[in-house]
Every structure is written in C-alpha cells, then in structure tokens.
C-alpha positions as CSV (number, residue, x, y, z in Angstrom):
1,X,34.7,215.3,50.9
2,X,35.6,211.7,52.6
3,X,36.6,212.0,55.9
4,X,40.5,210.5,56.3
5,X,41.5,207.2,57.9
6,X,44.9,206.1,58.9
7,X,45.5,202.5,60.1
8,X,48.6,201.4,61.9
9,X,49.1,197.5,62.3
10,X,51.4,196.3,65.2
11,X,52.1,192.2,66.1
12,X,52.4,189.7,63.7
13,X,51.2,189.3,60.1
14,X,47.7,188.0,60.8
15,X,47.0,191.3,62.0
16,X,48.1,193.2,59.3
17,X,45.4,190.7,57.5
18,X,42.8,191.9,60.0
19,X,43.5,195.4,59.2
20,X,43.7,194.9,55.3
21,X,40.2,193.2,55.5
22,X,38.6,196.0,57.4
23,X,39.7,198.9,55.7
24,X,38.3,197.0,52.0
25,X,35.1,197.6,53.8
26,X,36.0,200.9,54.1
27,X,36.9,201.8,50.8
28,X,34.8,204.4,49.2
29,X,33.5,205.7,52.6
30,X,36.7,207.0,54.0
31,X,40.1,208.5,52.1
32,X,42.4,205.5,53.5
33,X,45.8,207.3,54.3
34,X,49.0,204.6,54.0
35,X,50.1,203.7,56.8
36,X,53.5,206.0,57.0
37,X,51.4,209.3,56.4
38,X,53.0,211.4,58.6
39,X,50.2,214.4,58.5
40,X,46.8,214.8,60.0
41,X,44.1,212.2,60.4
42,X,40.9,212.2,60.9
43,X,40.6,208.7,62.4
44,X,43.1,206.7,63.3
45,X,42.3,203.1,63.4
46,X,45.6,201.1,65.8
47,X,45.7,197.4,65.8
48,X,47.5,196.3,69.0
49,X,49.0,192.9,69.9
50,X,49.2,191.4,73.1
51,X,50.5,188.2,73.0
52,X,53.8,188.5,75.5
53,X,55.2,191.6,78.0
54,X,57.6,193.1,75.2
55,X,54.6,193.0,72.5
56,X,52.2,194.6,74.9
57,X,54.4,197.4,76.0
58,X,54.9,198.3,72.1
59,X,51.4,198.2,71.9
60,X,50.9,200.4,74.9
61,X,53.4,202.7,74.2
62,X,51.9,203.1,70.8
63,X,48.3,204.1,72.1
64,X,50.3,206.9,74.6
65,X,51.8,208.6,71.7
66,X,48.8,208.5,69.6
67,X,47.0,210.1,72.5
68,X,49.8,212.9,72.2
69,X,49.4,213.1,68.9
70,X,45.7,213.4,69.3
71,X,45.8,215.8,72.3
72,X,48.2,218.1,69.5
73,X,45.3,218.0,67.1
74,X,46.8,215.6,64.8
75,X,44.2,213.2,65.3
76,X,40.9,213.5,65.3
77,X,39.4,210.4,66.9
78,X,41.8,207.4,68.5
79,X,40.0,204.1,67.9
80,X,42.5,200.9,69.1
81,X,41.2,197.3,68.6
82,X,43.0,193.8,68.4
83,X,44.4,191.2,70.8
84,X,45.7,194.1,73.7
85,X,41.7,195.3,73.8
86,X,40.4,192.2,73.1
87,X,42.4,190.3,75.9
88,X,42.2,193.3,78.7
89,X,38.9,194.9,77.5
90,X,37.5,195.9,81.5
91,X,40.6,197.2,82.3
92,X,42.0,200.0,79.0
93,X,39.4,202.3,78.7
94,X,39.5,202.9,82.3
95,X,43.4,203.1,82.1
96,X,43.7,205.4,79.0
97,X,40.1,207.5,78.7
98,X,41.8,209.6,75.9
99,X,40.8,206.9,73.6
100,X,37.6,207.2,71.9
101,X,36.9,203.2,71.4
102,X,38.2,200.1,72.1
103,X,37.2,197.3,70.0
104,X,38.5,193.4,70.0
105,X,40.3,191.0,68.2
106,X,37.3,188.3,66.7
107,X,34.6,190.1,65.2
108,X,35.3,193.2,63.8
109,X,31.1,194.1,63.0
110,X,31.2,196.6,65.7
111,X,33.9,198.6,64.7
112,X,32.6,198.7,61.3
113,X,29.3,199.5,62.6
114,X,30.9,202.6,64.9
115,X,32.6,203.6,61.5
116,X,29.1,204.4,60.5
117,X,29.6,201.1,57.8
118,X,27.4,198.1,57.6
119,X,29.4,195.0,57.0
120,X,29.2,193.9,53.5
121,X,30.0,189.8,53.2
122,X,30.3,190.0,49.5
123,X,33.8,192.2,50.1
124,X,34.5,188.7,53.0
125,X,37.3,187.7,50.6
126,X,38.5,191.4,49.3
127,X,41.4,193.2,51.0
128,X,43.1,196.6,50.7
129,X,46.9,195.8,50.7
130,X,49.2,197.0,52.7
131,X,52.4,195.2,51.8
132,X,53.6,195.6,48.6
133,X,51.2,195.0,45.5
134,X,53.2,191.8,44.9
135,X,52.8,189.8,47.8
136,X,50.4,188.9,50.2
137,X,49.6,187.1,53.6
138,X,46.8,185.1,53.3
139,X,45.5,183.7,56.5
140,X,43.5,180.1,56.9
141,X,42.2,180.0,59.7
142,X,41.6,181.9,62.9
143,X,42.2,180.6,66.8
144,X,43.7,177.7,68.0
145,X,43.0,174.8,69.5
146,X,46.5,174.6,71.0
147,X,47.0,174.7,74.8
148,X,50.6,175.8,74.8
149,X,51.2,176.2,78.8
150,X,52.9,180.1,77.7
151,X,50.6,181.1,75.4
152,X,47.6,183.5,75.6
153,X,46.6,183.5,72.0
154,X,43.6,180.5,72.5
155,X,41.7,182.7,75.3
156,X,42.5,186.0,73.0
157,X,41.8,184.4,69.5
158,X,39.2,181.8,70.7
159,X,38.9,178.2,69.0
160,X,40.5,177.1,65.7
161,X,38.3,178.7,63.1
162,X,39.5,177.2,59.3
163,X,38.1,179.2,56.5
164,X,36.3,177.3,53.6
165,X,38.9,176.6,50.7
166,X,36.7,178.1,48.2
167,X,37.0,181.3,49.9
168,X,40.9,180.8,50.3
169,X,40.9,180.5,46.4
170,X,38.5,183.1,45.6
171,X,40.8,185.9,47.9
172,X,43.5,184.6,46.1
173,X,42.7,184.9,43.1
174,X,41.6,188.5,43.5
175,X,44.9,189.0,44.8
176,X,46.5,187.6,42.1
177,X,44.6,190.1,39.3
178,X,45.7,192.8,41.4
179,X,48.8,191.8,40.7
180,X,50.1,189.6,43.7
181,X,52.4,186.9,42.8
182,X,53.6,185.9,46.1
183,X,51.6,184.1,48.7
184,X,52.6,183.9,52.9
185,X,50.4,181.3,54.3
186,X,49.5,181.9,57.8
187,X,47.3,181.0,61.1
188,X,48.0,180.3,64.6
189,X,49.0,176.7,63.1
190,X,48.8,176.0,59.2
191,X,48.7,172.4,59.7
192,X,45.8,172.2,61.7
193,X,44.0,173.7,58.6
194,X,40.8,171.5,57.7
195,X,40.3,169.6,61.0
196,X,37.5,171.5,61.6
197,X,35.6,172.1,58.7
198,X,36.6,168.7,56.5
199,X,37.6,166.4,59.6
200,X,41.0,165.8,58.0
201,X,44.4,168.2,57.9
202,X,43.7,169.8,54.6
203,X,46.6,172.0,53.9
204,X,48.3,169.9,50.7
205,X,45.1,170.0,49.2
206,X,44.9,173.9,49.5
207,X,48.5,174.0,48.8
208,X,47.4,172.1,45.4
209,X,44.3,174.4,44.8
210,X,45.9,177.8,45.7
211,X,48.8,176.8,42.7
212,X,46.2,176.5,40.2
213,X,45.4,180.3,40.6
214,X,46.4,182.3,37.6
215,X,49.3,184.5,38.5
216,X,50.6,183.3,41.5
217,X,54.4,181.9,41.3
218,X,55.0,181.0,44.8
219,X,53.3,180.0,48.2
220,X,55.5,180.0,51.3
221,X,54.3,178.5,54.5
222,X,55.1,180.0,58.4
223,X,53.5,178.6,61.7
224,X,53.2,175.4,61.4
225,X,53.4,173.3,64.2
226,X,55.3,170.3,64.8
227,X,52.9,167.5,66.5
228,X,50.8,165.3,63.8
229,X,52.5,166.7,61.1
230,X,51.3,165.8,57.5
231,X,53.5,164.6,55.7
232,X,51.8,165.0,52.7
233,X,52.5,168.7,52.5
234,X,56.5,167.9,52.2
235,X,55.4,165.6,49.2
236,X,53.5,169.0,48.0
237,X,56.7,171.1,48.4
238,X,58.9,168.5,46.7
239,X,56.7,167.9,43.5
240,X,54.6,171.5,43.4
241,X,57.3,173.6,41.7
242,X,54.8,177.1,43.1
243,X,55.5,175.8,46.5
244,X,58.3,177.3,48.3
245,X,61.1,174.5,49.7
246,X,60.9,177.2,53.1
247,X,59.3,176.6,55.9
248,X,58.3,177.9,59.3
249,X,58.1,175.7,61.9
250,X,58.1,177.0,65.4
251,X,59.9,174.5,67.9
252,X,60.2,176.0,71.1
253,X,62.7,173.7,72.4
254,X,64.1,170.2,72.4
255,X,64.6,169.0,75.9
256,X,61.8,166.6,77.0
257,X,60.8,168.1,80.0
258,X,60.7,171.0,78.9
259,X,58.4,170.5,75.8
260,X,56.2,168.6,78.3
261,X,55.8,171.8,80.7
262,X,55.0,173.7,77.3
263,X,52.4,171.3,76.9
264,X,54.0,170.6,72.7
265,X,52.4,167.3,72.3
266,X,56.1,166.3,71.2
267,X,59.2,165.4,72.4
268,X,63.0,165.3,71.7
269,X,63.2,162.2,69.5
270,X,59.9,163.0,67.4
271,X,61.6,166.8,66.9
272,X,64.5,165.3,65.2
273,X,63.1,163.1,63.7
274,X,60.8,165.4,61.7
275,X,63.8,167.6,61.1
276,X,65.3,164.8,59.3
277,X,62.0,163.6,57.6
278,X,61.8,167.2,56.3
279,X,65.6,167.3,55.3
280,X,65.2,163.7,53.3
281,X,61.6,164.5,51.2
282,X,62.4,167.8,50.8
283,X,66.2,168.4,49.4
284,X,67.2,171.8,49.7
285,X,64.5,172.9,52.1
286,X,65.2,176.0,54.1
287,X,63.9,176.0,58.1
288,X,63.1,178.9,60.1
289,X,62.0,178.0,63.6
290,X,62.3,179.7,66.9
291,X,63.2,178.5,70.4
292,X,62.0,179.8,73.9
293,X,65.0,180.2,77.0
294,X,64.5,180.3,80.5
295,X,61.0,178.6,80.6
296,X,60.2,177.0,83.9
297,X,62.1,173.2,83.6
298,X,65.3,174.6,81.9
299,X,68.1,174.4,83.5
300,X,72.0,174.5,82.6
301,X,71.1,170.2,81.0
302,X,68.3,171.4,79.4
303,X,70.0,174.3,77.9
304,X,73.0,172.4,76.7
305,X,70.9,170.6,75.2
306,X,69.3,173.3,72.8
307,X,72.2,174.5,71.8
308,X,73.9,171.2,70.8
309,X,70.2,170.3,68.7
310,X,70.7,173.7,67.2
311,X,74.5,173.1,66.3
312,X,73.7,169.8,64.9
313,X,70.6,170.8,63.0
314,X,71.7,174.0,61.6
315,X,68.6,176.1,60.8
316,X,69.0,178.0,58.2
317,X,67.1,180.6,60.0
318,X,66.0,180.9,63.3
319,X,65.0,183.3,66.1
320,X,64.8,183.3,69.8
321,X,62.6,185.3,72.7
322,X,62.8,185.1,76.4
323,X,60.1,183.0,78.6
324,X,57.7,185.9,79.5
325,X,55.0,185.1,82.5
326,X,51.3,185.9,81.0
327,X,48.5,185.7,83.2
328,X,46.1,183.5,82.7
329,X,47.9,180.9,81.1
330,X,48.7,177.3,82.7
331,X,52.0,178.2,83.1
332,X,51.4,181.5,84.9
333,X,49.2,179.3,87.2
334,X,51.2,176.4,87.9
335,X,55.0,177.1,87.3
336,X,57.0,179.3,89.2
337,X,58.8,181.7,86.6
338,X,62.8,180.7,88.7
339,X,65.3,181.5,85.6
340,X,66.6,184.8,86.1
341,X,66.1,187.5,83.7
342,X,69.4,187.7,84.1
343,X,70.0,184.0,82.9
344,X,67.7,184.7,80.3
345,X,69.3,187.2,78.5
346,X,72.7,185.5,79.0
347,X,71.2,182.3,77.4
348,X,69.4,183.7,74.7
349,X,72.6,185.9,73.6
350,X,74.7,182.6,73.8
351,X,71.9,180.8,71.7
352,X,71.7,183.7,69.1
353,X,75.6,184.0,69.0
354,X,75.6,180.4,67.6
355,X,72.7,180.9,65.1
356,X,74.9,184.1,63.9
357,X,77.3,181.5,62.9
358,X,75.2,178.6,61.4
359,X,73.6,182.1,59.6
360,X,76.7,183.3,57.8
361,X,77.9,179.5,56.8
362,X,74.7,178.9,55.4
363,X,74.5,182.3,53.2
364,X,78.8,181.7,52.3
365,X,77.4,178.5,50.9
366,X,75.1,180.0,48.8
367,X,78.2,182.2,46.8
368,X,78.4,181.8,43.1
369,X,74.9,180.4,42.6
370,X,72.8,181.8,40.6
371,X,68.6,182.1,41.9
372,X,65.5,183.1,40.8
373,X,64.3,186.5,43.2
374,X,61.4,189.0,43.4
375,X,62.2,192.4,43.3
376,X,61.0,194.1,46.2
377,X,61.9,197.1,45.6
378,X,64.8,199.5,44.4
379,X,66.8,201.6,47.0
380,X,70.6,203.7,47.0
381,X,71.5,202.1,43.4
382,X,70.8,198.2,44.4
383,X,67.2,196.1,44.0
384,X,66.3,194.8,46.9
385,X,65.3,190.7,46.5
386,X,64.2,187.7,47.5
387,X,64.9,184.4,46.7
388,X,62.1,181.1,47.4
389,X,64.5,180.7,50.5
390,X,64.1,184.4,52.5
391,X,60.5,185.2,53.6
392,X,59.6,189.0,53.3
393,X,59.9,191.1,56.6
394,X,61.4,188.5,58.7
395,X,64.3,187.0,56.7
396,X,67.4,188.6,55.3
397,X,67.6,190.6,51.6
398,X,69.3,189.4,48.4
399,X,70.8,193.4,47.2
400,X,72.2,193.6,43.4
401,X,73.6,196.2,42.1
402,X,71.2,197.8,38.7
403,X,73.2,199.0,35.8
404,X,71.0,198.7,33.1
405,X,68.9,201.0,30.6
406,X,65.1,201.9,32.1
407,X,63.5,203.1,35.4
408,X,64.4,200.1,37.9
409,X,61.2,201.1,39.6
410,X,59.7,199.0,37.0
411,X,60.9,195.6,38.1
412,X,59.5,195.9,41.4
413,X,57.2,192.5,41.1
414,X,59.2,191.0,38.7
415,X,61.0,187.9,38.5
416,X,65.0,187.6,38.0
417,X,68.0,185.7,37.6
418,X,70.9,187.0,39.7
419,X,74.4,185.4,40.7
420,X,75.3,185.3,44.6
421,X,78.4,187.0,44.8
422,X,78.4,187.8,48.3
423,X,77.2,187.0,52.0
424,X,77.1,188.5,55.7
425,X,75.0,186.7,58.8
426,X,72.2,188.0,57.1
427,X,72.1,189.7,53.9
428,X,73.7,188.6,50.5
429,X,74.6,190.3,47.7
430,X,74.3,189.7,43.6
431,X,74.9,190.6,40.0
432,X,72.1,190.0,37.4
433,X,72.2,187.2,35.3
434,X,69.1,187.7,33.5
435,X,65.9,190.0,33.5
436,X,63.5,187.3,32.8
C-alpha cells in the first residue's frame, strides 16, 4: 500500500507549475490526494510564497494550521518548500520546529531525494495537473534578471533561466493528448524569453511553435513586461488566430519619477505609447495590468496622475496592491517607506473604485455579442465560461444558463457559442447560441 501525499500550492501560478512537476515525479510512489482532500495525510507537501508582507503572512499562517492539523494526527509529516523557505531558510525551522523539512524554491532534487525518489529527467517535461484537465500554465523560464527596486523575486528565484523551446513543445504537447486545450504562458517576464539561451527575445517564435501543437486552441500570455518590448509578438496575436488578443502586462505606474525609483527601465511617454502601439496592431485586444500606490516618490501629483492614465486608458482589467517594504531589496535600503498605510488604502480604494467603473462599461459593451468560450465547468444550473478575453482564476466568468438534453458535465473542455445577454463589474451572463 502507497503511502498518501497531499500538496497544497499558495502564490502565483508558477508555483502551482512547481508543484505539478514534482508530484509527476511522484506518481506511482505515493497515492497523490487532490488538493481539497479534506481527510488524513500521510505527507503533506505546502508550497509557500513569499514575495510581499500580505503573501508571506498567508503563507505563514498556512504552515501554523498545518502544524495543528498535524499535532491532531491528521498529518503525518509537514514538509513546506518554495520562495517563504527558500528566501528565509536560517531563520523557519528555528521559528516553527514542528515542521519536519524545509526545502527551497530553485532546485527541487532534494526534496525529491528526502521523498525517498531519485529525480528522473526523462518525466523534466511531464506534469500532474492540478487545474482543470483543460487548461494549463506552462512556464518559460525561471528567475529574472529584473532589478525592480520593490521586488524580492531575483534574490529568491535567482537569474533568468529560459527553458529550451523543444522542451516548451514537447510539455505541451503532452499536455495537449491529455486533453489540454488551453495554454497560460507564464515567467517572471515572458518577453525576456530567449535572451539567454538564443541571444534574441524569442517569444513570437514560441508563440508560432507552441500553435502548431495538435490540440491546443488557444495560448494566452500574463507577465510581460513593458521595457524592450517585441513588437513582433503583437504581429503574432493579430495574425495567429490560437493566440489570445489578452494580455498581461504589469505596469506599476505612470508617473516618471516614480517608475524611475521602481527602477522600470520605462517611463511615462514610452508607457502610453506601447498602450497605443498595442491598441493599433492589435484591434480588440483586452489589457490586464496592475499598478502599485504609495511607493516611496508618490505623492498627491504623482497619484493624480495614475488615475487620470487609468481613466484615459481604460484597462479592461486591472488590479492594484499596496507598496509593501521587503528587506533586502534596493528600495528597503535606500527609500524611506513615508506614505501612510493610511494613504495607501485610501488611494488604492479610490484607484480600484475607478477601475470598478471602466470594468462594468467594458463588460455592458460586450451585450448582445455572441463569443466563442470554454466551459469550465457546470455549477447551480449555469456553465461556467470563458471567453479568449477572461483568463482563468484571475478574471471574471461568462455563466449561461444549460437547458438542453445530456449530462452538462460533459462539455466541461468543450468549445461554444453563447450570446452576451448580461453584465456586472465583473461577471457576465449568456444564452447558447451553438454547441459546437
């Protein structure tokens, strides 16, 4: 009999890749539980994040109640690993001794190897899903080579690691036979894909390769980031009809000193101007980006500012987070923190309040046309979709009503034709037009 394995994944999507690639290597060694079992364990695996205060205390808070669970003989051994470990690896054991083993965030041998598993490179490009068996993240590279002044991710994550493109394609198109359809590319920046490995930004030519696999319908692209931007990607989006007209492009900000204490390599004018570079090539194209209040050099101008390049540029999506301190970044070390958390919150509220509004024009808009969506899933009488414009877990849901003959179960994966028929800030609701 297998011993059990849970694995619970907190942070962003690249670590949910991490986890899916370790437990493939554990796959006939262990019975993997999903991650919302709710019983006994007999390991539990927790991938932490720590890239800012709210993210770490999640994380923290996490371990504690595993170490509840654990002391309540629900768990048989606590092992945590990822960026929290990885980035303050003298100081948790010592903190919280209740856990078993602490592991990092780069290579992920000696976890294995503690597992009692020998790393197997043949299974490099397998991974045991935990999204839904339709779509997938597929991360391209690893680090970053990025010196954002508030970011800790470089001295967590290390240097910007592309992985080869034959890989890329091979993992996806094992994905696809298992019935993946969808594609989420990801890294700490997509666009720096290639630099490394090919000495040129390489990601239209993935883009181009990853459309050829058999199976796959759509490819959707978050983190990209705005400085040296290649163009040729747009030209991808506008001519490749498996490319998603979506993209994620976090911005930060728009006032000039403030990008320069950020350290963006951008500034004001060359923002806008990509905006509208990206509006023009690409017509239709849906922008998700998210902006940073109260960082040292924002004051009531600078602030103004943001909102009025927000109202004028009206992101279709877009979120927000407060300027948190992290030590050991440039910032930490050479700006004072002086915006109140106080001032903070009121600013981000204010920013968000006007994004509610650019939100429900944009989705009102959308009313009485009629999409292709992926059906996510089926819940309380209505399918739960996506169209090419929402990206799954971060964006807002597409609901239609299902009336017809057959188990609705079975068009989970499946491609649609529905009719907007409604809209909120965030959610829209449809009628089906068509099943294929």
């Amino acid at each position: 009999m297998l011993f059990s394995i849970q694995a619970l994944t907190l942070g962003c999507s690249k670590n949910r890749v991490d986890t899916e690639h370790i437990l493939s290597q554990l796959e006939g060694h262990y019975e993997i539980l999903p991650e919302d079992h709710a019983g006994n364990c007999d390991i539990l695996l927790l991938n932490t994040c720590g890239f800012i205060g709210d993210a770490k205390e999640e994380s923290v808070q996490a371990i504690l109640e595993a170490v509840e669970r654990k002391k309540r003989g629900e768990i048989g051994r606590l092992v945590v690993f990822g960026c929290l470990s990885q980035r303050y690896s003298s100081e948790m054991p010592g903190l919280i001794p209740e856990v078993d083993a602490w592991f990092g965030a780069v290579d992920f041998s000696p976890l294995l190897r503690y597992l009692g598993v020998e790393p197997d490179q043949e299974l490099s490009t397998r991974r045991h899903l935990t999204t839904p068996k339709h779509y997938a993240f597929l991360k391209i590279s690893e680090g970053c080579d990025r010196r954002c002044s508030y970011c800790a991710i470089p001295f967590i994550r290390g240097r910007h690691r592309s992985v080869p493109m034959e890989e890329l394609v091979e993992e996806a198109g094992i994905l696809a036979r298992r019935g993946v359809r969808e594609l989420i590319i990801i890294a700490q920046d997509t666009t720096y894909y290639g630099l490394d490995l090919y000495r040129r930004r390489a990601l239209a030519e993935l883009l181009q390769k990853l459309s050829e696999v058999e199976g796959i319908e759509w490819i959707r692209i978050h983190y990209s980031y705005p400085a040296d931007f290649p163009e040729d990607v747009l030209e991808q989006m506008a001519a490749n009809p498996k490319v998603c007209r979506y993209m994620d492009i976090p911005l930060q900000h728009i006032a000039d000193n403030v990008l320069a204490n950020m350290h963006r390599n951008v500034d004001g004018a060359w923002t806008r101007n990509l905006i509208r570079k990206m509006r023009e090539k690409v017509p239709g194209v849906v922008l998700r980006t998210t902006m940073i209040v109260g960082h040292p050099g924002e004051g009531r101008k600078e602030f103004k500012e943001l909102l009025d390049f927000v109202a004028d540029s009206r992101f279709e999506r877009m979120g927000a987070f407060k300027y948190s301190e992290e030590e050991g970044t440039f910032g930490a070390e050479h700006f004072k923190d002086s915006v109140s958390e106080k001032t903070k919150q009121k600013r981000l509220d204010e920013l968000m309040s006007l994004q509610s509004g650019i939100s429900l024009e944009y989705n009102r808009s959308r009313v009485g046309s009629e999409v292709k969506v992926i059906v996510d899933g089926y819940s309380d009488g209505m399918l739960v979709c996506r169209s090419e414009f929402e990206s799954p877990e971060v964006d807002g849901e597409i609901f239609v009503k299902y009336g017809c003959p057959g188990d609705p179960a079975d068009l989970c994966g499946r491609f649609i034709k529905v009719r907007i028929t409604d809209a909120d800030e965030y959610d829209l609701h449809g009628e089906i037009v068509s099943l294929t």
